[in-house]
PDB file of N, H, CA, C and O in Angstrom:
ATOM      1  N   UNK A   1      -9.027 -69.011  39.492  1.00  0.00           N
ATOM      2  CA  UNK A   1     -10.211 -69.409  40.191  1.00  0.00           C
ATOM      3  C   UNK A   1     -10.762 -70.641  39.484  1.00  0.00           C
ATOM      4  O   UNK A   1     -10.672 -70.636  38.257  1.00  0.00           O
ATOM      5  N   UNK A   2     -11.260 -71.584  40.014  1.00  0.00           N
ATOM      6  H   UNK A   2     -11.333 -71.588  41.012  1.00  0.00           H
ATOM      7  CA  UNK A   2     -11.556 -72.692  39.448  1.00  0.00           C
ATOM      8  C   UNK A   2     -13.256 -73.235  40.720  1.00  0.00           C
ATOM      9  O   UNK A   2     -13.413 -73.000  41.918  1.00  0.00           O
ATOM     10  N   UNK A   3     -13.967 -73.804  39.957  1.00  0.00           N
ATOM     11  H   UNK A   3     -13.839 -73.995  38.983  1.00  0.00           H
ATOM     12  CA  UNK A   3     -15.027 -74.693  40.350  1.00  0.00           C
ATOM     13  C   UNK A   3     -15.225 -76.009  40.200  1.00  0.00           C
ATOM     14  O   UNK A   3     -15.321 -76.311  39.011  1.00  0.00           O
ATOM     15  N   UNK A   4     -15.335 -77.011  41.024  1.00  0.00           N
ATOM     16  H   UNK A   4     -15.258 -76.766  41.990  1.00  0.00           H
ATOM     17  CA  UNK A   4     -15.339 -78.130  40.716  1.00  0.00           C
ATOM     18  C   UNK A   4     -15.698 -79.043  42.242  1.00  0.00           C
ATOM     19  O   UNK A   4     -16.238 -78.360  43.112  1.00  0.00           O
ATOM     20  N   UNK A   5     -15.445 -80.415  42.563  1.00  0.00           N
ATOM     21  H   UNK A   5     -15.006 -80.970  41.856  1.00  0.00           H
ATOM     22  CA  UNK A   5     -15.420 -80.934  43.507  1.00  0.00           C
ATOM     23  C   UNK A   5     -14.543 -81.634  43.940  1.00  0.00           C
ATOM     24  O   UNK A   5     -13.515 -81.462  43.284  1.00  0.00           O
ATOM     25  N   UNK A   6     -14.375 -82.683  45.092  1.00  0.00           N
ATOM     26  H   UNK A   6     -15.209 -82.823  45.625  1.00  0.00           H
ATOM     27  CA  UNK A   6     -13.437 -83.057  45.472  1.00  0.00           C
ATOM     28  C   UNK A   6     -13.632 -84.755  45.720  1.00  0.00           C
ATOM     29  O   UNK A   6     -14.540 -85.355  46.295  1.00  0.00           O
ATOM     30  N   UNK A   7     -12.766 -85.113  45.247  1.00  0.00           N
ATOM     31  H   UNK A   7     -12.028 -84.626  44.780  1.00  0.00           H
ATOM     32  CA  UNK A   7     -13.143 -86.891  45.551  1.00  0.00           C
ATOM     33  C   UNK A   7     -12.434 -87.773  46.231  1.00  0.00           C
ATOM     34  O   UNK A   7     -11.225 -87.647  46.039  1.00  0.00           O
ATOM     35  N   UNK A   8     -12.743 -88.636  46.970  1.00  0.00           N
ATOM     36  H   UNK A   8     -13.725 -88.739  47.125  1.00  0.00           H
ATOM     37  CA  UNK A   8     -11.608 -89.462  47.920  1.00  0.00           C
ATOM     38  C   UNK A   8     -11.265 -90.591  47.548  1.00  0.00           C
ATOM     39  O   UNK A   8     -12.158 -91.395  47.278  1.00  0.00           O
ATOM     40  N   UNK A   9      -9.953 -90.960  47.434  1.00  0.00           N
ATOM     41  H   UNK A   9      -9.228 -90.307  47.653  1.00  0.00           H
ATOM     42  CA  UNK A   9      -9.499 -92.606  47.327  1.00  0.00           C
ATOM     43  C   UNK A   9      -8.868 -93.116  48.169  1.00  0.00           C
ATOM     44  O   UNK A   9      -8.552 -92.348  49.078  1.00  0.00           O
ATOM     45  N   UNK A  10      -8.515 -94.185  48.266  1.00  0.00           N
ATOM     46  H   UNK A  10      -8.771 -94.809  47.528  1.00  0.00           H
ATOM     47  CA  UNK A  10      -7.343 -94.886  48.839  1.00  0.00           C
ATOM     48  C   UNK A  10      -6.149 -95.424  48.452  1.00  0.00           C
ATOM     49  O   UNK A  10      -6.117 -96.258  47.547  1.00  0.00           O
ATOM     50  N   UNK A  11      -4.932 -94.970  49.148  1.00  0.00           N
ATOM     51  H   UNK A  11      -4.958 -94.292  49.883  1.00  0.00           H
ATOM     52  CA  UNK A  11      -3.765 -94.963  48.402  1.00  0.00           C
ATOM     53  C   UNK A  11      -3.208 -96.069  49.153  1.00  0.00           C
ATOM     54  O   UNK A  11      -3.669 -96.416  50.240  1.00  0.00           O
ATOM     55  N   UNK A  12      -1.987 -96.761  48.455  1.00  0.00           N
ATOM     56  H   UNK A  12      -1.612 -96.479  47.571  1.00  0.00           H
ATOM     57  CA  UNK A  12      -0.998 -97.560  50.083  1.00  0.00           C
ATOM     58  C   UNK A  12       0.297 -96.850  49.307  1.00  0.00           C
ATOM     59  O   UNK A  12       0.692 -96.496  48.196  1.00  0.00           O
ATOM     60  N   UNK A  13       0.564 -96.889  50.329  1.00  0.00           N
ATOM     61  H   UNK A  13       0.244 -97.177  51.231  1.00  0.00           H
ATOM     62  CA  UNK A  13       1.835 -96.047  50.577  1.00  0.00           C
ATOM     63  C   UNK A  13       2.996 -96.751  51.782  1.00  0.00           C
ATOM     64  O   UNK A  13       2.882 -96.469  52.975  1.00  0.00           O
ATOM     65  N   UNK A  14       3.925 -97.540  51.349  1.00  0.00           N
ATOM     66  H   UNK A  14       4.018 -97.769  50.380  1.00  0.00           H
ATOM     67  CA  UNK A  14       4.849 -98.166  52.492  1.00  0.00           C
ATOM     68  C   UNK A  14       4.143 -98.552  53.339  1.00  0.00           C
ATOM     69  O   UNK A  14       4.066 -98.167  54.506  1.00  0.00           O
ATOM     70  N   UNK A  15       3.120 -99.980  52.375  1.00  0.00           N
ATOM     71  H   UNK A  15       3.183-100.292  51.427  1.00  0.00           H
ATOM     72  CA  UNK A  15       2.207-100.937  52.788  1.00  0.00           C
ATOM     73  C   UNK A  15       1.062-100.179  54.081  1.00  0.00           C
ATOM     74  O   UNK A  15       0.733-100.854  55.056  1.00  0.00           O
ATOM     75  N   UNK A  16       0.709 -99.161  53.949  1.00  0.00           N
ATOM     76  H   UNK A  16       0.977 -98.613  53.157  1.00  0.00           H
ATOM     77  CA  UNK A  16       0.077 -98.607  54.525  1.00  0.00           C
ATOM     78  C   UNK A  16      -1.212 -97.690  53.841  1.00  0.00           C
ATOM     79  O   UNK A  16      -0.991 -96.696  53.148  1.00  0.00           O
ATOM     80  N   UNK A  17      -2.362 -98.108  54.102  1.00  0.00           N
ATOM     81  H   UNK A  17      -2.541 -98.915  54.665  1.00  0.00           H
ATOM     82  CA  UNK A  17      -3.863 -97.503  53.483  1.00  0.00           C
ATOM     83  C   UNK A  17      -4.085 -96.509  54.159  1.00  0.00           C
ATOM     84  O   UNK A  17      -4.103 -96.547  55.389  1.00  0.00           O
ATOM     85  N   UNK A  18      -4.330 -95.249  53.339  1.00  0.00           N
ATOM     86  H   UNK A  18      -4.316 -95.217  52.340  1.00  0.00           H
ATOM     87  CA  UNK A  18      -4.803 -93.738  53.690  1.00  0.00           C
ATOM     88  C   UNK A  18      -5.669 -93.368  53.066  1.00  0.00           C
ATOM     89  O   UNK A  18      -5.741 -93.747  51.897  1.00  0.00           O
ATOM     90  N   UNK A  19      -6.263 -92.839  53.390  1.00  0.00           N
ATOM     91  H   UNK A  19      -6.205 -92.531  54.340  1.00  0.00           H
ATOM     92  CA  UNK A  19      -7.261 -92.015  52.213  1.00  0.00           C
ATOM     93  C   UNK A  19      -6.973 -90.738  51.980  1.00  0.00           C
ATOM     94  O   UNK A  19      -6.633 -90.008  52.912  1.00  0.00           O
ATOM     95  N   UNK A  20      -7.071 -90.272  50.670  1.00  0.00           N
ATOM     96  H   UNK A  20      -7.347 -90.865  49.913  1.00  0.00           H
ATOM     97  CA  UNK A  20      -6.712 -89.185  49.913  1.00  0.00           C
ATOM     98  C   UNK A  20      -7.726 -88.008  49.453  1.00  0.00           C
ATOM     99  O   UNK A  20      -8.900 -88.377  49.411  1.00  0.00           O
ATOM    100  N   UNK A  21      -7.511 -86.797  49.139  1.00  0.00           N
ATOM    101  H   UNK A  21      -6.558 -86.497  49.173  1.00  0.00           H
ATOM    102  CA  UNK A  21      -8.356 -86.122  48.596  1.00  0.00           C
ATOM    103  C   UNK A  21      -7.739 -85.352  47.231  1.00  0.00           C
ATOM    104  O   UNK A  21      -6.592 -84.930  47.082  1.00  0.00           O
ATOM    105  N   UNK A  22      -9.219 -85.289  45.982  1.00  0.00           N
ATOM    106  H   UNK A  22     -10.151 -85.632  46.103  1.00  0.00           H
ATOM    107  CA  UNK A  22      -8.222 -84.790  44.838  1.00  0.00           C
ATOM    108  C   UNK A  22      -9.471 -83.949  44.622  1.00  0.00           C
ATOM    109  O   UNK A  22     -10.650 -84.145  44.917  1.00  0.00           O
ATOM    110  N   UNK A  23      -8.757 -82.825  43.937  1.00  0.00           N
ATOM    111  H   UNK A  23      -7.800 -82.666  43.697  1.00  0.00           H
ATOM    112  CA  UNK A  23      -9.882 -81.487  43.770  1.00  0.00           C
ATOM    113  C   UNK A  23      -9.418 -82.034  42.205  1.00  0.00           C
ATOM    114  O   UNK A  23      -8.364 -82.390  41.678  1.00  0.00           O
ATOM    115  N   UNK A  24     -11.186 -81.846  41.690  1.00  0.00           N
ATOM    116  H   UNK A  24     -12.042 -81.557  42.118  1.00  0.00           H
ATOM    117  CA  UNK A  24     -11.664 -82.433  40.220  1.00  0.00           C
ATOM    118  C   UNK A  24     -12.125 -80.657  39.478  1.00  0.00           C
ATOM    119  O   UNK A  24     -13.045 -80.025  39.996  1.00  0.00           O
ATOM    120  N   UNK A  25     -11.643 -80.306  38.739  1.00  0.00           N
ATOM    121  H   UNK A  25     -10.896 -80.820  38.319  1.00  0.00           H
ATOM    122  CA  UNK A  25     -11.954 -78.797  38.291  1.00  0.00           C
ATOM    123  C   UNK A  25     -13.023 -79.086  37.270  1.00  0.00           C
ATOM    124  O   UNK A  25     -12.668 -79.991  36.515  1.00  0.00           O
ATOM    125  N   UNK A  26     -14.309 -78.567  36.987  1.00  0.00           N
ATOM    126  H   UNK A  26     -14.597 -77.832  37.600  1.00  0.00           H
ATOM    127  CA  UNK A  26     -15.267 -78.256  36.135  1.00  0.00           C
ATOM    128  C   UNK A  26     -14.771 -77.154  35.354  1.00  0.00           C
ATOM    129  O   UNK A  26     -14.196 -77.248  34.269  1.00  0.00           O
ATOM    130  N   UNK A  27     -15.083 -75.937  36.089  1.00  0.00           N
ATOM    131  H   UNK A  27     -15.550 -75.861  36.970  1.00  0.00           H
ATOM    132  CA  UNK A  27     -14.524 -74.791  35.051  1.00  0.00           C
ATOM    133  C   UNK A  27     -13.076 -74.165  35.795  1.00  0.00           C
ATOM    134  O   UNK A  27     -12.673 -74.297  36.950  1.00  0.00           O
ATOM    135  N   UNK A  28     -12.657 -73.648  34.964  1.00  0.00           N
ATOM    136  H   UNK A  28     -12.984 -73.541  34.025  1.00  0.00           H
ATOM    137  CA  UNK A  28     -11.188 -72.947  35.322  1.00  0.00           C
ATOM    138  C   UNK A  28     -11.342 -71.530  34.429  1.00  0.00           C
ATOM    139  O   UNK A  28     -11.690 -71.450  33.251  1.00  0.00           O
ATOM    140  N   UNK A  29     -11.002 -70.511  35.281  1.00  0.00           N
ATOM    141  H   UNK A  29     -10.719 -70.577  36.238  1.00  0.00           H
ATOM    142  CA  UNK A  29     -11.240 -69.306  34.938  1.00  0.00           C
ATOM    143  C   UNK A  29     -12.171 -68.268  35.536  1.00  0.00           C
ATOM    144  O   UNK A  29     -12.948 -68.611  36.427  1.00  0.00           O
ATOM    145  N   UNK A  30     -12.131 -66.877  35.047  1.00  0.00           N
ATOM    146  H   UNK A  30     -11.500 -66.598  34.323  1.00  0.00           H
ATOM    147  CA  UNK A  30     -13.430 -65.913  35.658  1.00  0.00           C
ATOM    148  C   UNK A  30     -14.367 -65.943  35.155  1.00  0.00           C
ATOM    149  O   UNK A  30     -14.276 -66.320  33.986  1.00  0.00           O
ATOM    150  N   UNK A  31     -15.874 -65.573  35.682  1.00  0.00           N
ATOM    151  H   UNK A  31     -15.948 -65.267  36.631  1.00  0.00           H
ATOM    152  CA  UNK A  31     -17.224 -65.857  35.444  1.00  0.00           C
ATOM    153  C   UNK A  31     -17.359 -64.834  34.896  1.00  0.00           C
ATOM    154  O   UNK A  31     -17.379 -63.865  35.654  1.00  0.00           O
ATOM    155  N   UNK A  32     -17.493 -64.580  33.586  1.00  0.00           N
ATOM    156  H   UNK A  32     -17.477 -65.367  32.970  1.00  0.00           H
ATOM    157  CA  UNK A  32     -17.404 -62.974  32.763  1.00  0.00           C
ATOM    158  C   UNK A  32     -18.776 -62.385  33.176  1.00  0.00           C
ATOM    159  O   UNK A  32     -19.018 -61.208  32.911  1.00  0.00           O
ATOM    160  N   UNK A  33     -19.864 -63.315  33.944  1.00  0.00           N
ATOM    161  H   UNK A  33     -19.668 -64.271  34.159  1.00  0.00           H
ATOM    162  CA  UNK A  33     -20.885 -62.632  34.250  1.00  0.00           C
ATOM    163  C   UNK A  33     -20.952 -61.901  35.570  1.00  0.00           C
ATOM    164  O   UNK A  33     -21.851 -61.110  35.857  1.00  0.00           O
ATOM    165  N   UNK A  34     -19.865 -62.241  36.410  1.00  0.00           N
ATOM    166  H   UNK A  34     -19.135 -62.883  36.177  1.00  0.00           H
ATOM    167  CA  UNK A  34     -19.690 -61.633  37.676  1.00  0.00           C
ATOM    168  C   UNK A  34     -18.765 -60.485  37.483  1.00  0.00           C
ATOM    169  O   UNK A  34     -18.978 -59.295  37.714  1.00  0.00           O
ATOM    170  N   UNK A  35     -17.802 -61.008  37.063  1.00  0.00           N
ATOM    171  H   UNK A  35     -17.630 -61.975  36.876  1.00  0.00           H
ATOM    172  CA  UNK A  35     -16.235 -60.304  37.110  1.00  0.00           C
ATOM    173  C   UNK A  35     -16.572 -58.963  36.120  1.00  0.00           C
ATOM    174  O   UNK A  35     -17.035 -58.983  34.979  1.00  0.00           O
ATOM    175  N   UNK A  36     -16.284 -58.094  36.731  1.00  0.00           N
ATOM    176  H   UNK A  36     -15.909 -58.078  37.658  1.00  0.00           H
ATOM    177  CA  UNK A  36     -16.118 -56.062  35.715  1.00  0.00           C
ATOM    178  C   UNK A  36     -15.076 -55.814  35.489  1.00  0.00           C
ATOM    179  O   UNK A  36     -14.229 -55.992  36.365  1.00  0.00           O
ATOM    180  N   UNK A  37     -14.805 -55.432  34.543  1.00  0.00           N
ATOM    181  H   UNK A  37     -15.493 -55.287  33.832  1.00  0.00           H
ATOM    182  CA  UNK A  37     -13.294 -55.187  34.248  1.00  0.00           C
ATOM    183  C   UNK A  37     -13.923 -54.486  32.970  1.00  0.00           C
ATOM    184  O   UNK A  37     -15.091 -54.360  32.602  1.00  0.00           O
ATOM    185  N   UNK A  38     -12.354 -53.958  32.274  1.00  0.00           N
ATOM    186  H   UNK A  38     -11.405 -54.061  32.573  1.00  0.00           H
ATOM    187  CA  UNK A  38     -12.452 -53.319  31.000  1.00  0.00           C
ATOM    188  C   UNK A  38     -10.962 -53.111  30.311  1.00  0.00           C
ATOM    189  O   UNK A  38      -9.952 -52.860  30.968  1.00  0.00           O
ATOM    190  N   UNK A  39     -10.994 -53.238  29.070  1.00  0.00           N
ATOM    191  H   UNK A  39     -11.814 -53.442  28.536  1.00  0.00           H
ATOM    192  CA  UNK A  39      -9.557 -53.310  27.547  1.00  0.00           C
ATOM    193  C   UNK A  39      -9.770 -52.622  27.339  1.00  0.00           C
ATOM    194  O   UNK A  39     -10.873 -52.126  27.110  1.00  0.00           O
ATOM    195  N   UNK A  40      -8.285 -52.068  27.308  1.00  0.00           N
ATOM    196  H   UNK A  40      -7.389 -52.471  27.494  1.00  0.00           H
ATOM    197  CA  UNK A  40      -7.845 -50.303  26.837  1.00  0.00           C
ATOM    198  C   UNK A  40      -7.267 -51.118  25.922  1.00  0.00           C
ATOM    199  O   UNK A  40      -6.552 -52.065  26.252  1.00  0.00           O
ATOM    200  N   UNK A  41      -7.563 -50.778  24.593  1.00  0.00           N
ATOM    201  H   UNK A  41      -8.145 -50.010  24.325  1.00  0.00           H
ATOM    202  CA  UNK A  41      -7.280 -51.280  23.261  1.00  0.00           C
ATOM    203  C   UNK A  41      -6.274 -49.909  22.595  1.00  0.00           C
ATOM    204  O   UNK A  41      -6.065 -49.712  21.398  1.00  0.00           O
ATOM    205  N   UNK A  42      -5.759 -49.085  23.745  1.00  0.00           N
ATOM    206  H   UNK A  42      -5.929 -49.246  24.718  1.00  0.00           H
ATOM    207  CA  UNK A  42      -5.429 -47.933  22.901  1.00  0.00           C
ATOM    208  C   UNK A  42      -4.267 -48.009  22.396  1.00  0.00           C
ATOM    209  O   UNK A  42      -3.775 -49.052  22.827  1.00  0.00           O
ATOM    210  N   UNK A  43      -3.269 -47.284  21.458  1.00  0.00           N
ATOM    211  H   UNK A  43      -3.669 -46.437  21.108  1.00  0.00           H
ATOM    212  CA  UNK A  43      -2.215 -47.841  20.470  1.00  0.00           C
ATOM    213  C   UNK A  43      -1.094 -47.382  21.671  1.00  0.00           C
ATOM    214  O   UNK A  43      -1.285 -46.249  22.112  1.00  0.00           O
ATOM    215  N   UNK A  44       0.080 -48.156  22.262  1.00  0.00           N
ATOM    216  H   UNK A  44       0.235 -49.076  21.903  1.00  0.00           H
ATOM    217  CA  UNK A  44       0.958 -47.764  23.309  1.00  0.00           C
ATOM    218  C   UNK A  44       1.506 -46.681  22.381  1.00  0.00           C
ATOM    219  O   UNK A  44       1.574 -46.653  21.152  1.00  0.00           O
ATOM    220  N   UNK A  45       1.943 -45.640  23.477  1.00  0.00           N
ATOM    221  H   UNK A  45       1.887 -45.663  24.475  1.00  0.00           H
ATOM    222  CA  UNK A  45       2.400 -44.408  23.374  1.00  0.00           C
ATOM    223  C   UNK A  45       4.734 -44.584  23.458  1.00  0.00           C
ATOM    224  O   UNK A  45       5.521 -44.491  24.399  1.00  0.00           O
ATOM    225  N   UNK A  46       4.924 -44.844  21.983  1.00  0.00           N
ATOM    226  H   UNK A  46       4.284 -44.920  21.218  1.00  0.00           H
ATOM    227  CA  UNK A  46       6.211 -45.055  22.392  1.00  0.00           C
ATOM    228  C   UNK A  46       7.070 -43.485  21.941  1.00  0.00           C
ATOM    229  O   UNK A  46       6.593 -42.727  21.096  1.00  0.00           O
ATOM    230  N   UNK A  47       8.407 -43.194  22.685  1.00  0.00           N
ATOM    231  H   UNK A  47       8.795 -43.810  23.371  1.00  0.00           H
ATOM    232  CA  UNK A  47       9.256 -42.143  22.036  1.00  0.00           C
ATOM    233  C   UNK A  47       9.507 -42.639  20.968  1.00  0.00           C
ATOM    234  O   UNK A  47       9.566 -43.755  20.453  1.00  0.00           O
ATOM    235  N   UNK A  48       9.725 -41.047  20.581  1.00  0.00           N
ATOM    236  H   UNK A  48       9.677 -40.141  21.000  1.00  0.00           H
ATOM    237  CA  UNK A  48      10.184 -41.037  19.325  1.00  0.00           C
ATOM    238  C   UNK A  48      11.917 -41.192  19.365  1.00  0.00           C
ATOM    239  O   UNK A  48      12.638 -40.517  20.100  1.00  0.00           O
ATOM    240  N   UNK A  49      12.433 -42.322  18.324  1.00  0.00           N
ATOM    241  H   UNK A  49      11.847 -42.870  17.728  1.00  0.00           H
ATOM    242  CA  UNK A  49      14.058 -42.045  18.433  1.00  0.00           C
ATOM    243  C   UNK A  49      14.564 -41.058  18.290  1.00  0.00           C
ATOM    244  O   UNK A  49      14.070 -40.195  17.565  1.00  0.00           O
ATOM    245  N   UNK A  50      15.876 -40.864  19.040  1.00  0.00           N
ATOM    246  H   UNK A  50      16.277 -41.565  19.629  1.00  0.00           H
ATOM    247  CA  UNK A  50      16.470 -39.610  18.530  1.00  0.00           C
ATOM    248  C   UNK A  50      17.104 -39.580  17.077  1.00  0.00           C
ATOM    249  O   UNK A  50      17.466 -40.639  16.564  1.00  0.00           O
ATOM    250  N   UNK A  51      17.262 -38.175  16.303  1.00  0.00           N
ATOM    251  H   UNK A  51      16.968 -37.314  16.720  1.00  0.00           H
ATOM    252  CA  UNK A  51      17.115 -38.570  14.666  1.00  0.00           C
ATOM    253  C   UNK A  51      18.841 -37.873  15.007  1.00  0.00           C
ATOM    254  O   UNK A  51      19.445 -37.971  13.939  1.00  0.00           O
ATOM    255  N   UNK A  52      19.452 -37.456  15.713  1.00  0.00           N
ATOM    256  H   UNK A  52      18.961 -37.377  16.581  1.00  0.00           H
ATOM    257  CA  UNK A  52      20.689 -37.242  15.636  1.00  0.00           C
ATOM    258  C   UNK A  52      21.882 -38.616  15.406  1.00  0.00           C
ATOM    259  O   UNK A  52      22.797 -38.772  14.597  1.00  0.00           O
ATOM    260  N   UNK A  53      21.378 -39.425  16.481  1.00  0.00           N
ATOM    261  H   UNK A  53      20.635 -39.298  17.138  1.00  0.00           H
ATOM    262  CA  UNK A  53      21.987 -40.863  16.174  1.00  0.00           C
ATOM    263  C   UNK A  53      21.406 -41.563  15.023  1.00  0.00           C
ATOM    264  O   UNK A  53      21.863 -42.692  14.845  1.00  0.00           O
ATOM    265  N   UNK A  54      20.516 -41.168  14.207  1.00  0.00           N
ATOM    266  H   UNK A  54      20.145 -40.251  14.352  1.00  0.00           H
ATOM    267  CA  UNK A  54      20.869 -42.199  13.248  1.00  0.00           C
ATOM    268  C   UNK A  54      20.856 -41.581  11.807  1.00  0.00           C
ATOM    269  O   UNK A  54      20.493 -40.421  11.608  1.00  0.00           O
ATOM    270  N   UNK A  55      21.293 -42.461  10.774  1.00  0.00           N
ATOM    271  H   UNK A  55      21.589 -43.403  10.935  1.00  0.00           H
ATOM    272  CA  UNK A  55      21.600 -42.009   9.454  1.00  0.00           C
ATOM    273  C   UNK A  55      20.297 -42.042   8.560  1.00  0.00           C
ATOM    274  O   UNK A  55      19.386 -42.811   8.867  1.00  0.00           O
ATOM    275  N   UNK A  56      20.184 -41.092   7.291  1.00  0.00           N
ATOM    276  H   UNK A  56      20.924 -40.467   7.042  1.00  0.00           H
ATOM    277  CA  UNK A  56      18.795 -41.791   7.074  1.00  0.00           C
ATOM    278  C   UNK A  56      19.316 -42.274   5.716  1.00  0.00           C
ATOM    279  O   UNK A  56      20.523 -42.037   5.742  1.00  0.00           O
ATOM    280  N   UNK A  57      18.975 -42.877   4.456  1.00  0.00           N
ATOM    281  H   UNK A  57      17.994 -43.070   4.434  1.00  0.00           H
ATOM    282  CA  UNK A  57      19.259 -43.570   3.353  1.00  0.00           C
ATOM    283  C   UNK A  57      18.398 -43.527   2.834  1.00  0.00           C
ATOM    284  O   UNK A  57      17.350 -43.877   3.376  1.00  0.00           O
ATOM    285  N   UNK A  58      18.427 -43.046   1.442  1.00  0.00           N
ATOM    286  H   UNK A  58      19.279 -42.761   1.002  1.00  0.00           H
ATOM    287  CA  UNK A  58      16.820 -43.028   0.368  1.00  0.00           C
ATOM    288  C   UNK A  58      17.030 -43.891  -0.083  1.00  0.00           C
ATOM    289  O   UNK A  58      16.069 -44.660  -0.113  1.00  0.00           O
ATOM    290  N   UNK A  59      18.668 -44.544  -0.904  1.00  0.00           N
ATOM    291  H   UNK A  59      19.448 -43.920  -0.879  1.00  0.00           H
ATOM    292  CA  UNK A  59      18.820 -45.345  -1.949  1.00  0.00           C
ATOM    293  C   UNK A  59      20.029 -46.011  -1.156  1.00  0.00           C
ATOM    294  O   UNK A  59      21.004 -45.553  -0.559  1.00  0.00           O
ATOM    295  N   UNK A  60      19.246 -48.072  -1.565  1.00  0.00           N
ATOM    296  H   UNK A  60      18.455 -48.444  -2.050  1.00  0.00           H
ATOM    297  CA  UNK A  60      21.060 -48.596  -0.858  1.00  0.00           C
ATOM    298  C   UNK A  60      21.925 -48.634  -1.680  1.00  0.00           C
ATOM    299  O   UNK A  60      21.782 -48.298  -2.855  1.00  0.00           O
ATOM    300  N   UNK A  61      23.172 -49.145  -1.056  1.00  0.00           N
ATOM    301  H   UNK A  61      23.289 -49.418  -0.101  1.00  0.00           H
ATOM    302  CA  UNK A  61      24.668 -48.798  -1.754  1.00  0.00           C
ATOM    303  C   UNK A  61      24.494 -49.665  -3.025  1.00  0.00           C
ATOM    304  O   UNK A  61      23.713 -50.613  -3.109  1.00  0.00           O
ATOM    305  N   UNK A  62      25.265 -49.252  -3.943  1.00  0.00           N
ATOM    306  H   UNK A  62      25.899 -48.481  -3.875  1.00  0.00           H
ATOM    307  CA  UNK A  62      25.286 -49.552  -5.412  1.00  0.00           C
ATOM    308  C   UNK A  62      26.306 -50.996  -5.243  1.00  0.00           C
ATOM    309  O   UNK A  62      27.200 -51.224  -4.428  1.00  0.00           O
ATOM    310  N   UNK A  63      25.836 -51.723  -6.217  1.00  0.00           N
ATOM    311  H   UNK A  63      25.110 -51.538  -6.879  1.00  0.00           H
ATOM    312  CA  UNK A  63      26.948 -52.930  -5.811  1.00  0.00           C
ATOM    313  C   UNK A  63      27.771 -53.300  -7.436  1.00  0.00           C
ATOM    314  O   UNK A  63      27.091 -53.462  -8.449  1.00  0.00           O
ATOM    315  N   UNK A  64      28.937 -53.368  -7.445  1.00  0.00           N
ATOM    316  H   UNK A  64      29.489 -53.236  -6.622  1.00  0.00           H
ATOM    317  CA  UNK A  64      29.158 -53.143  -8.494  1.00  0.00           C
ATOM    318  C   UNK A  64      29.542 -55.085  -8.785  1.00  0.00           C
ATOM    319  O   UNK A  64      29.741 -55.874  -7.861  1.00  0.00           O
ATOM    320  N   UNK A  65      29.554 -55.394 -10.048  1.00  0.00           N
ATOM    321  H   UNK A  65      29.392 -54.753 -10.798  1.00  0.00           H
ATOM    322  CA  UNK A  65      29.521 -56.792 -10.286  1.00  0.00           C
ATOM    323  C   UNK A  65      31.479 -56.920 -10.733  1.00  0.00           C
ATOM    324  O   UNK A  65      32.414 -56.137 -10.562  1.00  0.00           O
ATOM    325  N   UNK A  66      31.397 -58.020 -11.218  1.00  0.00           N
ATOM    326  H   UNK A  66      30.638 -58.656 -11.356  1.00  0.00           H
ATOM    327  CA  UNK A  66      32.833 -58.594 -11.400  1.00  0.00           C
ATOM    328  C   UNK A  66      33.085 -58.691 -12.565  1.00  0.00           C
ATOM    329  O   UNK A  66      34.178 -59.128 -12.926  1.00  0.00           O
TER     330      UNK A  66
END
């Protein structure tokens, strides 16, 4: 949604004069004083993985030097 006005020029175009119209935007966006709405800020609800597919590891693999 946008507010603003509109202004006219004259263009040539294949030696030919027209007049034009261009929408000029003031504000762009909703009027937070009109518009109601409301943010669910709540934490998304994801599954849990399945613990059969995966491995679990306390300590990583030991790496031995040269």
């Amino acid at each position: 949604m946008a507010s603003g006005y509109v202004t006219e020029y004259e263009s040539t175009w294949n030696e030919q004069t027209v007049m034009r119209e261009q929408f000029v935007a003031r504000h762009i966006g909703h009027d937070t004083t009109w518009t109601r709405y409301s943010v669910d800020r709540a934490p998304a609800n994801q599954p849990e993985p399945p613990s059969d597919q995966m491995t679990v590891a306390s300590e990583p693999p030991r790496v031995v030097g040269l």
